[in-house]
VOTIBA-803157 format. One record per residue: x, y, z of N, C-alpha, C in turn. Coordinates in steps of 0.001 Angstrom, whole numbers. Layout:
# VOTIBA-803157
    n_c1    n_c2    n_c3   ca_c1   ca_c2   ca_c3    c_c1    c_c2    c_c3
       X       Y       Z       X       Y       Z       X       Y       Z
...
//
This chain:
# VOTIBA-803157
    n_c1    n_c2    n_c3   ca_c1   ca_c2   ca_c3    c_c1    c_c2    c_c3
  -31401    7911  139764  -31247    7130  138532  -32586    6497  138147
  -33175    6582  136922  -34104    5824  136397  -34189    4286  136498
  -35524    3779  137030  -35891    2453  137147  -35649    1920  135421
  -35849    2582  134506  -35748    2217  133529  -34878    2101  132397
  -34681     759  132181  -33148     427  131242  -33195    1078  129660
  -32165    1539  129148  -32199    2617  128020  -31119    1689  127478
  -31567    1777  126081  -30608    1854  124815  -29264    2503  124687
  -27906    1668  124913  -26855    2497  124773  -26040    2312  122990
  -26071    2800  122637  -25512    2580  121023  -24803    3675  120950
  -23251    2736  120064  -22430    3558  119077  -22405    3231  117983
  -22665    4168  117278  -22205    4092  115788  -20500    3842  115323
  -20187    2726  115028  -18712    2641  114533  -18332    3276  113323
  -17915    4335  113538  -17272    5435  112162  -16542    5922  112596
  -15564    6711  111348  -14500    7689  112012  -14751    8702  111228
  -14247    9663  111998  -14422   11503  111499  -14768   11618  109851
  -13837   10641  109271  -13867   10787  107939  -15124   10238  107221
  -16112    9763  107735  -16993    9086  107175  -18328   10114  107355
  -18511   11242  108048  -19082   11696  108413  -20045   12160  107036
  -21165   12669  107335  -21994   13679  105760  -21053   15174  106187
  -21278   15682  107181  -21038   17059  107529  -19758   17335  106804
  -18669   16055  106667  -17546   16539  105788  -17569   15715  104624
  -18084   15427  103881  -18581   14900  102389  -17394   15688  101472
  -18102   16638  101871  -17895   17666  100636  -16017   17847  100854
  -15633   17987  102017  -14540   18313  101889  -13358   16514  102027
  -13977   15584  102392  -13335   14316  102156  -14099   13675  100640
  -12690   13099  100070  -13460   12135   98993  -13866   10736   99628
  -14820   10011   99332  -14612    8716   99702  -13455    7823   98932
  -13348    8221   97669  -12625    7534   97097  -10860    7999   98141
  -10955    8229   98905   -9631    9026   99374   -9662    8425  100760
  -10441    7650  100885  -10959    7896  102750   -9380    6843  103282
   -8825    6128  102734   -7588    5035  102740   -6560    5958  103054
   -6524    6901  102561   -5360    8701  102917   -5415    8895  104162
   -6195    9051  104494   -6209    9737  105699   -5906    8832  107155
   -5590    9576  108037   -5142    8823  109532   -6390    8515  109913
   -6627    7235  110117   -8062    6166  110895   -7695    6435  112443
   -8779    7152  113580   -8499    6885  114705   -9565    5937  115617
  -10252    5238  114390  -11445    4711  115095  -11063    3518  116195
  -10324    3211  115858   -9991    1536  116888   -9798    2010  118082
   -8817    3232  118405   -8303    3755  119892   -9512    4332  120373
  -10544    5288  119572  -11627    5249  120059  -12819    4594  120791
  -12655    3723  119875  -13803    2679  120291  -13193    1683  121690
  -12192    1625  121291  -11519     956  122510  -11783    1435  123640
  -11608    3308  123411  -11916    3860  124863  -13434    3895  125316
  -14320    3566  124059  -15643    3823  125238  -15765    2324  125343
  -14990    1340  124652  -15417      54  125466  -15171      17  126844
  -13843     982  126952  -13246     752  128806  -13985    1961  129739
  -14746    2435  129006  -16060    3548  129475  -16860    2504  130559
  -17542    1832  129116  -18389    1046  129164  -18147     147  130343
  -17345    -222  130223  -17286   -1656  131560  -16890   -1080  132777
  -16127     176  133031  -16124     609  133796  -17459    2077  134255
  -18688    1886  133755  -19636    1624  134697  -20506     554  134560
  -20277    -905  134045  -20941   -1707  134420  -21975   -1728  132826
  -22264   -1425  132177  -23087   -1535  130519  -22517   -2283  130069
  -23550   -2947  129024  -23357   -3474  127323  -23848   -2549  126508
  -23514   -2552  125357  -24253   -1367  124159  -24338   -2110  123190
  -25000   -1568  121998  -24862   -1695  120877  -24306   -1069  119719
  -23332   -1763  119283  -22190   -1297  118321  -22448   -1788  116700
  -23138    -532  116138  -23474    -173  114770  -22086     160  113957
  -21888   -1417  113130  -20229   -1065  112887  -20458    -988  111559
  -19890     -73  110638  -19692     374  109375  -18375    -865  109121
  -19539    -999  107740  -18709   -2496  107162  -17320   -2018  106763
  -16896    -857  106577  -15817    -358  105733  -14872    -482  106607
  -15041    -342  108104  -14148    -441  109591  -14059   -1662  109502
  -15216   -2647  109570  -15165   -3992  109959  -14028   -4527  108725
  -13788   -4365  107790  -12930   -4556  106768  -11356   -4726  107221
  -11247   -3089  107456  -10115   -2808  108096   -9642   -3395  109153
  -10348   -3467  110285  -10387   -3259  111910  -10976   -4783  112374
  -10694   -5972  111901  -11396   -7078  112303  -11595   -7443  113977
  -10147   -7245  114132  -10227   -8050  115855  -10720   -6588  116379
  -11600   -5622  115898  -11868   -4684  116479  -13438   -4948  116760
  -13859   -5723  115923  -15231   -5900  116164  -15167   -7712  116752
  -14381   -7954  116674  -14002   -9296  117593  -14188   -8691  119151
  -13518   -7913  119512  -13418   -7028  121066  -14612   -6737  121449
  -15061   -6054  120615  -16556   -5758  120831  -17449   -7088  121019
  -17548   -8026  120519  -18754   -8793  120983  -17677   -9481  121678
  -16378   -9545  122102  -16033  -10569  123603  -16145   -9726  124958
  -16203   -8403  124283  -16506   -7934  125788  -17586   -7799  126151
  -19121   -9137  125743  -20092   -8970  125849  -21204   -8313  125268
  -20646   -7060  124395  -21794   -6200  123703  -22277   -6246  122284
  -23399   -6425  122055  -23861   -6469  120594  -23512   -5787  119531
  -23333   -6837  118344  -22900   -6162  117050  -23751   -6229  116171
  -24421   -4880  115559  -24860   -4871  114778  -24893   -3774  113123
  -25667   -3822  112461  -24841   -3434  110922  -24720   -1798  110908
  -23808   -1178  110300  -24078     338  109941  -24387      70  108768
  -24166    -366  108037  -24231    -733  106462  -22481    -686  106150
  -21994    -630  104374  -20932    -761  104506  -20381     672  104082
  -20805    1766  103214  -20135    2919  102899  -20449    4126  103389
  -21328    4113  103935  -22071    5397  105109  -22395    6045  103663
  -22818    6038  102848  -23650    6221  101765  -24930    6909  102334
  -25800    7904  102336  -27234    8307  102463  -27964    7313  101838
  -29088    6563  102313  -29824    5379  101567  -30625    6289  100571
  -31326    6991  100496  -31610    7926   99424  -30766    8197   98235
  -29697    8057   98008  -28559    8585   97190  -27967    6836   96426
  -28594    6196   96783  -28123    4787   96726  -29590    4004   95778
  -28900    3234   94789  -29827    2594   94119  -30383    1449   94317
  -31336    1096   94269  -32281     -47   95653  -30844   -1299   95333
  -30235   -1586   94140  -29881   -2984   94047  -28213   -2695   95026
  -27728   -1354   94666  -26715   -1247   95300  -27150   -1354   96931
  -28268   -1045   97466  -27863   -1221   98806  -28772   -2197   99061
  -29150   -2713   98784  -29310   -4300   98685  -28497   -5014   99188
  -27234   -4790   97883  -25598   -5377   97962  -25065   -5194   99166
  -24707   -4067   99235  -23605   -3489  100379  -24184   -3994  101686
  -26240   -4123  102139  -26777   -4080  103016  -26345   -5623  103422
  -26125   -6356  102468  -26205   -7862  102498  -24579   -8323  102526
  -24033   -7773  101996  -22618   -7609  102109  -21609   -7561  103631
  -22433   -6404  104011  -22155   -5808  105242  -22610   -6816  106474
  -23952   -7481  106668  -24356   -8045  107548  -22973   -9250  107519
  -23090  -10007  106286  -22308  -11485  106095  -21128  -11031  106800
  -20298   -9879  106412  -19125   -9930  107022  -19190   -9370  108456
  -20023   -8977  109345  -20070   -9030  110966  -20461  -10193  111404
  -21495  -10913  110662  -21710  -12697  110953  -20302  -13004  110858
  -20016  -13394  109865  -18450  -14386  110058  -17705  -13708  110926
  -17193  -12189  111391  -16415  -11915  112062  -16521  -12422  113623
  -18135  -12563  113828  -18439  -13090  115132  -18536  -14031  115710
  -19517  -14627  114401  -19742  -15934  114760  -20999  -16335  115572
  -22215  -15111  114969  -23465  -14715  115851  -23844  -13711  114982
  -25195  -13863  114607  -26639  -13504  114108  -26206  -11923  114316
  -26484  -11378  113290  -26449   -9651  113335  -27857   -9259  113019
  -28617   -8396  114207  -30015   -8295  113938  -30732   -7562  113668
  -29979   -6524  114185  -30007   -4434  113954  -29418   -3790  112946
  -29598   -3095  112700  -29239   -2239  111439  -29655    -927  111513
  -28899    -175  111267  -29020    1416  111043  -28256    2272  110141
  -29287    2812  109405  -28376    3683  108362  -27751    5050  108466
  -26958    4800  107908  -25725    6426  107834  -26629    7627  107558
  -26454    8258  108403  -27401    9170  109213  -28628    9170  108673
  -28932    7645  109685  -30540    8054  109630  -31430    8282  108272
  -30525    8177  107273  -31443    8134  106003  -32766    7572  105388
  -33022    6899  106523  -34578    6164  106014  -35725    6787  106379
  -35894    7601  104900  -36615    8733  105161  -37959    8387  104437
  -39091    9219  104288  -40376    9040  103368  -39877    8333  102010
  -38818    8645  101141  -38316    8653  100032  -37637    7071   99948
  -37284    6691  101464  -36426    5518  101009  -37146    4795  101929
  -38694    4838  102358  -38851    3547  102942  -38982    1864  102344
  -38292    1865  101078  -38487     835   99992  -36856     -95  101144
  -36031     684  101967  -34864    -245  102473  -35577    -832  103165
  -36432    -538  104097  -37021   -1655  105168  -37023   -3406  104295
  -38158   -3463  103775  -38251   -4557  102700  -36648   -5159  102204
  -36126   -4209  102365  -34628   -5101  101738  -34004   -5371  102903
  -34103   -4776  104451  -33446   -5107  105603  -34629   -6798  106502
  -35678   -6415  105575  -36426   -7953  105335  -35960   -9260  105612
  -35783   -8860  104246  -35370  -10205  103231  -33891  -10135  103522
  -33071   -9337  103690  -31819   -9644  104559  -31696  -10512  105623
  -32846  -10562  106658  -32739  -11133  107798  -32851  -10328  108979
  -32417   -9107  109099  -32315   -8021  110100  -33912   -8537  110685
  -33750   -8450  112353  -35020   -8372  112675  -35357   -6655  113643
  -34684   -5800  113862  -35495   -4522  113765  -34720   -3427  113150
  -34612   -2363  113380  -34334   -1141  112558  -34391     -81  113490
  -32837     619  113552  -32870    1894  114459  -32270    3055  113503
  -33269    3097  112403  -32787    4440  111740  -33447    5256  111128
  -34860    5670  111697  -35716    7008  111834  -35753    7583  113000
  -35373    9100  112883  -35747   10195  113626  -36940   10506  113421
  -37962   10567  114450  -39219   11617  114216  -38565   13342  114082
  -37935   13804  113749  -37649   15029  113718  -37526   15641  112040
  -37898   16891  112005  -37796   17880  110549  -36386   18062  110686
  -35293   17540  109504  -34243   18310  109623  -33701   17972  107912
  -32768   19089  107785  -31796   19181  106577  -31292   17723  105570
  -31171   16438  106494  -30817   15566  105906  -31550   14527  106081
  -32549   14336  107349  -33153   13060  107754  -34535   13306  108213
  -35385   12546  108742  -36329   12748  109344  -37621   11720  109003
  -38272   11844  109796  -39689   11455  109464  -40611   11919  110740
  -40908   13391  110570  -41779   14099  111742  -42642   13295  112553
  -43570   12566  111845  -44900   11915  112452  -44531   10413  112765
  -43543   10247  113102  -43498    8559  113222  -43507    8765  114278
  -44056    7272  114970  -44237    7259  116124  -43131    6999  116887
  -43155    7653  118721  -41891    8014  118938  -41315    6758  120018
  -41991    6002  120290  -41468    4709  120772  -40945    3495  120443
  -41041    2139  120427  -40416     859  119958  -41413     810  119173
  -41870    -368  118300  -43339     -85  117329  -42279   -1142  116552
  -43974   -1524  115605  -43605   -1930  114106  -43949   -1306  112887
  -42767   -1536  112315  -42669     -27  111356  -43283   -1116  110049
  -44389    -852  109250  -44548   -1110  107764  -44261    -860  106799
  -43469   -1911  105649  -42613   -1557  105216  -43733   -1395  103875
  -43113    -563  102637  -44025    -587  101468  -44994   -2072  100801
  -43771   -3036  101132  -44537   -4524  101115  -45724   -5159  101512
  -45823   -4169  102815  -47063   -4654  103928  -46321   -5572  104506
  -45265   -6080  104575  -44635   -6467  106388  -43833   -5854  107062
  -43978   -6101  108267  -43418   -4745  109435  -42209   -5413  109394
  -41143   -4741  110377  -39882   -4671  110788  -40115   -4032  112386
  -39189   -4428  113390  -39334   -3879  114785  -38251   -2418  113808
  -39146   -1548  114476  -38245      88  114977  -38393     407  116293
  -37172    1002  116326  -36582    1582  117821  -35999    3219  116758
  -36851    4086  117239  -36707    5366  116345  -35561    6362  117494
  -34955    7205  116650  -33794    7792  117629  -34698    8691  118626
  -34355    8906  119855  -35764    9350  120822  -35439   10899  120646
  -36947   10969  121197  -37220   12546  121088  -37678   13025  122230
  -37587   14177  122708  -38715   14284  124079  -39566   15864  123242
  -40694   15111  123591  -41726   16204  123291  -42060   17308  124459
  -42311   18206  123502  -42297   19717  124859  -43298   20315  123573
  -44721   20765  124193  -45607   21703  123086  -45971   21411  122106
  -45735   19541  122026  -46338   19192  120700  -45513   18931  119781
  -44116   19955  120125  -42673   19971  119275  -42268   18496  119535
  -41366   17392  118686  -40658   16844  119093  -38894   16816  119109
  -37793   17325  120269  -37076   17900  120324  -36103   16913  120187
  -34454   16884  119677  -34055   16001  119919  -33049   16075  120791
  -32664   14669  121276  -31890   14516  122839  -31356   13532  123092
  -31770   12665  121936  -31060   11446  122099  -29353   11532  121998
  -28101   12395  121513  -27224   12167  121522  -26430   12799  120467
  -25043   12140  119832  -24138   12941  118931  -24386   13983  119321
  -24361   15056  118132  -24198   16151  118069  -25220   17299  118976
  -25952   16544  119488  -27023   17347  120095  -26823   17038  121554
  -26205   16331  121817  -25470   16010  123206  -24449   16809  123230
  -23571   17090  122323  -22319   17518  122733  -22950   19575  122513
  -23915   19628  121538  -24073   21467  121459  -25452   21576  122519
  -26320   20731  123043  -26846   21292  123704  -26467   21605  125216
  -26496   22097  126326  -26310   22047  128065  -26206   20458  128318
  -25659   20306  129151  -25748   19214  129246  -27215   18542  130422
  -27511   19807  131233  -28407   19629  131892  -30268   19623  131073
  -29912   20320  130010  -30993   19875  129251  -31461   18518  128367
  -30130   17905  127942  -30432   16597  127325  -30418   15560  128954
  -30153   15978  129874  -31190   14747  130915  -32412   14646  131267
  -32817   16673  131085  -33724   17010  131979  -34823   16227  130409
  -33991   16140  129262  -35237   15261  127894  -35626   14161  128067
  -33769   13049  128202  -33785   12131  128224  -34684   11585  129769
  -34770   12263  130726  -35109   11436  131890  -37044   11849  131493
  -37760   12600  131056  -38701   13004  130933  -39460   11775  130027
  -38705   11769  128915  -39165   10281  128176  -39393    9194  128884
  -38244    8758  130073  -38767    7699  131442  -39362    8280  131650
  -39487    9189  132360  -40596    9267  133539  -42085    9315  133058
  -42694   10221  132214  -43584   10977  131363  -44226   10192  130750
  -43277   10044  129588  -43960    8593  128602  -43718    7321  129369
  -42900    6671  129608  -42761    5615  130478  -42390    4619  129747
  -41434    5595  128875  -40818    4390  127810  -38961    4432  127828
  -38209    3869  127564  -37042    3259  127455  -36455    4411  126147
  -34895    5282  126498  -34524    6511  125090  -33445    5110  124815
  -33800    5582  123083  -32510    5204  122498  -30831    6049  122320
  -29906    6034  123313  -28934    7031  123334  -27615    6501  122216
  -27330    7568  121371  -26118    7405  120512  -25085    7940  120152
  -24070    7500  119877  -22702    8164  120286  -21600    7873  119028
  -21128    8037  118356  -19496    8033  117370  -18387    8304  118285
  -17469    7151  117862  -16414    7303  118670  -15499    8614  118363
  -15343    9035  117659  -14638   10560  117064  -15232   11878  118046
  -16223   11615  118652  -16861   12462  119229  -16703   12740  120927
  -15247   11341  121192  -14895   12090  122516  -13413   11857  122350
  -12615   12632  121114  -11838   12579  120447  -11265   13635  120127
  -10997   14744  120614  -10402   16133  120339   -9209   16396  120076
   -8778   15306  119836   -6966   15629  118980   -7264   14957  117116
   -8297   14658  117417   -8462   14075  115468   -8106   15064  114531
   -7618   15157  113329   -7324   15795  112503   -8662   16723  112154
   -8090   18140  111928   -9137   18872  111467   -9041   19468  110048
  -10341   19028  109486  -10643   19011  108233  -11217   20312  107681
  -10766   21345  106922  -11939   22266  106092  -12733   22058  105566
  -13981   22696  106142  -14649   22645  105755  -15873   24246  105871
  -17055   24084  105427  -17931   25175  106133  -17695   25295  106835
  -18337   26878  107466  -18591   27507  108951  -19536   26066  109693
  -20252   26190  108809  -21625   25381  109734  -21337   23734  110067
  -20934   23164  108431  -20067   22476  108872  -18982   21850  110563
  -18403   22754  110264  -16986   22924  111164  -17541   23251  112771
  -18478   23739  112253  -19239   24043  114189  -20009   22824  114591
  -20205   22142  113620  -21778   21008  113825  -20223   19789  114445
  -19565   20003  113533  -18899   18181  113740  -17426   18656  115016
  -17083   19652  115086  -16139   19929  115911  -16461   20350  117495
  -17572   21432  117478  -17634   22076  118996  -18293   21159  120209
  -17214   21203  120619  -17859   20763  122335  -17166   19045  122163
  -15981   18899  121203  -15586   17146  121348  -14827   17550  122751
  -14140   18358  123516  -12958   18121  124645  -14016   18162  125080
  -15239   18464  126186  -15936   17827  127283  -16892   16796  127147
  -17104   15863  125868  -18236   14836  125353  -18334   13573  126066
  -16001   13255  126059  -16463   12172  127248  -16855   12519  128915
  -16379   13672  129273  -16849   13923  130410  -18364   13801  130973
  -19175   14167  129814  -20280   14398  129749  -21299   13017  129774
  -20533   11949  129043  -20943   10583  128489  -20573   10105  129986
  -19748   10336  130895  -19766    9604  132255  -20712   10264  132776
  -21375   10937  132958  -22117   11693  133840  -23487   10707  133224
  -23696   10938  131925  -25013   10526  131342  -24839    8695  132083
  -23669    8295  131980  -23615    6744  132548  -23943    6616  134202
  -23528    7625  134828  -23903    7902  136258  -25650    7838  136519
  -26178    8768  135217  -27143    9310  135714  -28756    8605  134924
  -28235    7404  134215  -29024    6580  133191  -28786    4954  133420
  -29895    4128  133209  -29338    2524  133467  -29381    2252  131863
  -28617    1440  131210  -28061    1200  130035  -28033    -393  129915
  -28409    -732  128648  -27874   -2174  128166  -28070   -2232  126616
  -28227   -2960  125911  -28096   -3373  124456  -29616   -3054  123828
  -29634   -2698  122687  -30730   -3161  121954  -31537   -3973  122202
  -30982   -5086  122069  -31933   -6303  122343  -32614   -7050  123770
  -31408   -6374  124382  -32437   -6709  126151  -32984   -5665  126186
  -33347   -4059  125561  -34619   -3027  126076  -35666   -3826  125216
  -35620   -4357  123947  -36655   -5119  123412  -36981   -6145  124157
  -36507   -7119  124860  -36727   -7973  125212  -37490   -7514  126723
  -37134   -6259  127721  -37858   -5958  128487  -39107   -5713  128543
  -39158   -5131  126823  -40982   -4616  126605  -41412   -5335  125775
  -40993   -6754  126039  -41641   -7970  125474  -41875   -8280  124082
  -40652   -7621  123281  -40885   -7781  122205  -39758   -9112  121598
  -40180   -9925  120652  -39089  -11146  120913  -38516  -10844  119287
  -36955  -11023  119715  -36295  -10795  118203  -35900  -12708  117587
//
C-alpha cells in the first residue's frame, strides 16, 4: 500500500443526469424517471467506513433538492461536502450569468443543508475547458476555495491537454488563482493517460489503472485524485436507449465496479480533498 494519502471523490448523480445519455433523457423529464441515487450513495458510504476513509462528495444541487437528509448522512458520517453545481449542465453550454446563478444557488443550498462552509466545486463533466475558463472567476467571487474540474487529457467533451498535472494554482482570466486539484493522469511517453476513475476504471483492466494510479505515487511523488458516480456500482438501474457508443461508455463493466472499488480501497490510502491539500501544505 502507498505511503501516500489520495483523493477519494464521488460525484453525486444518477444515471439520468449523465452527458452520454443527454440525447436520449430530457432534462425537462428527469422527475419521470426512477431516482436510484440515495441507495447508491448509501452503499459506498458503507464501502467507505468499512475500510476506514472519508471522501469527498460532489453533490449535484438537483439531488441535494430532492435527497436532503441524504447529504445530511454524508457530512455526519464525517465526509466532505462539496458543490457539483445544480443541473449537470456542460459549463460551456451555459451563459456566464446563468451559472453564476445555479453556481451560487447550489453552494447556499449544501451550506444550509450542513451547516459548514462548502469549498470544492466541480463541474459536470469536467467542463472547464479553454472556452470556459471565465467560471473560475465566478467560483471566486462565490467563495469556493479550490476547483477539481480539469482533466489534462484531449477528449470529445472535456479537456485541457497542457495543464499541469498536480495540485497547483490555476489563473483565472481575472489574474487571481483558485487552488486546482486536476483529475490525475499518469504519464507514459509524454502521453498523458487517464486512470483516475469512472468510466476508465470500470473499461480499463483493472490491473492497469493501479499499475497508473500507484506510478503517480511512486514516480511523481504526488497524491491521484480518484472518482466515482454512484450509478456506476449499480447494475440493476434502468437501461436507457441510446447509441452503440453511448450504451458501451455508460453501461459495460457496472456488475464488477464495486468489486473492483474494494480492491482499489485495499490497495490505496484515501481521505478527503481537503486533508490531501492540507498534507501538501496548502491552506484552504
Amino acid at each position: 500500500m502507498s505511503a501516500l494519502v489520495n483523493a477519494l471523490t464521488v460525484d453525486v448523480e444518477d444515471y439520468l443526469h449523465v452527458a452520454a445519455l443527454a440525447k436520449s433523457i430530457d432534462r425537462r423529464d428527469w422527475d419521470q424517471y426512477e431516482c436510484r441515487v440515495e441507495g447508491n450513495t448509501n452503499r459506498l458510504l458503507d464501502l467507505f467506513d468499512e475500510a476506514g476513509y472519508k471522501g469527498t462528495f460532489f453533490v449535484l444541487g438537483w439531488v441535494a433538492q430532492r435527497y436532503p437528509e441524504l447529504v445530511r448522512e454524508i457530512a455526519h458520517r464525517g465526509h466532505e461536502v462539496a458543490s457539483h453545481g445544480m443541473s449537470h449542465q456542460l459549463v460551456y453550454e451555459q451563459s456566464i450569468d446563468e451559472f453564476r446563478q445555479e453556481t451560487i444557488e447550489s453552494k447556499k443550498l449544501l451550506e444550509d443543508l450542513i451547516q459548514q462552509p462548502v469549498l470544492g466545486y466541480r463541474a459536470a463533466s469536467y467542463s472547464i475547458t479553454e472556452r470556459s475558463l471565465w467560471a473560475l472567476d465566478i467560483l471566486i467571487d462565490a467563495g469556493f476555495s479550490y476547483d477539481s474540474s480539469i482533466f489534462p487529457i484531449r477528449h470529445d467533451r472535456y479537456g485541457i491537454p497542457n495543464c499541469p498535472r498536480e495540485p497547483h494554482f490555476m489563473r483565472a482570466p481575472s489574474g487571481r488563482s483558485i487552488l486546482e486539484f486536476p483529475i490525475s493522469t499518469a504519464k507514459w511517453a509524454g502521453i498523458n493517460l487517464p486512470v483516475a476513475g469512472g468510466g476508465y476504471f470500470r473499461l480499463f483492466p483493472y490491473l492497469l489503472t493501479k499499475l497508473g494510479l500507484a506510478s503517480i505515487n511512486r514516480w511523481d511523488r504526488m497524491p491521484f485524485v480518484f472518482y466515482l458516480h454512484p450509478w456506476e456500482i449499480d447494475p440493476a438501474q434502468p437501461r436507457i436507449k441510446a447509441s452503440r457508443f453511448s450504451t458501451f461508455r455508460h453501461y459495460n463493466n457496472l456488475e464488477i465496479c464495486e468489486d473492483r472499488l474494494k480492491k482499489l480501497l485495499r490497495d490505496f490510502r484515501f481521505s478527503t480533498m481537503r486533508d490531501v491539500f492540507a498534507e501538501r501544505g496548502f491552506s484552504l
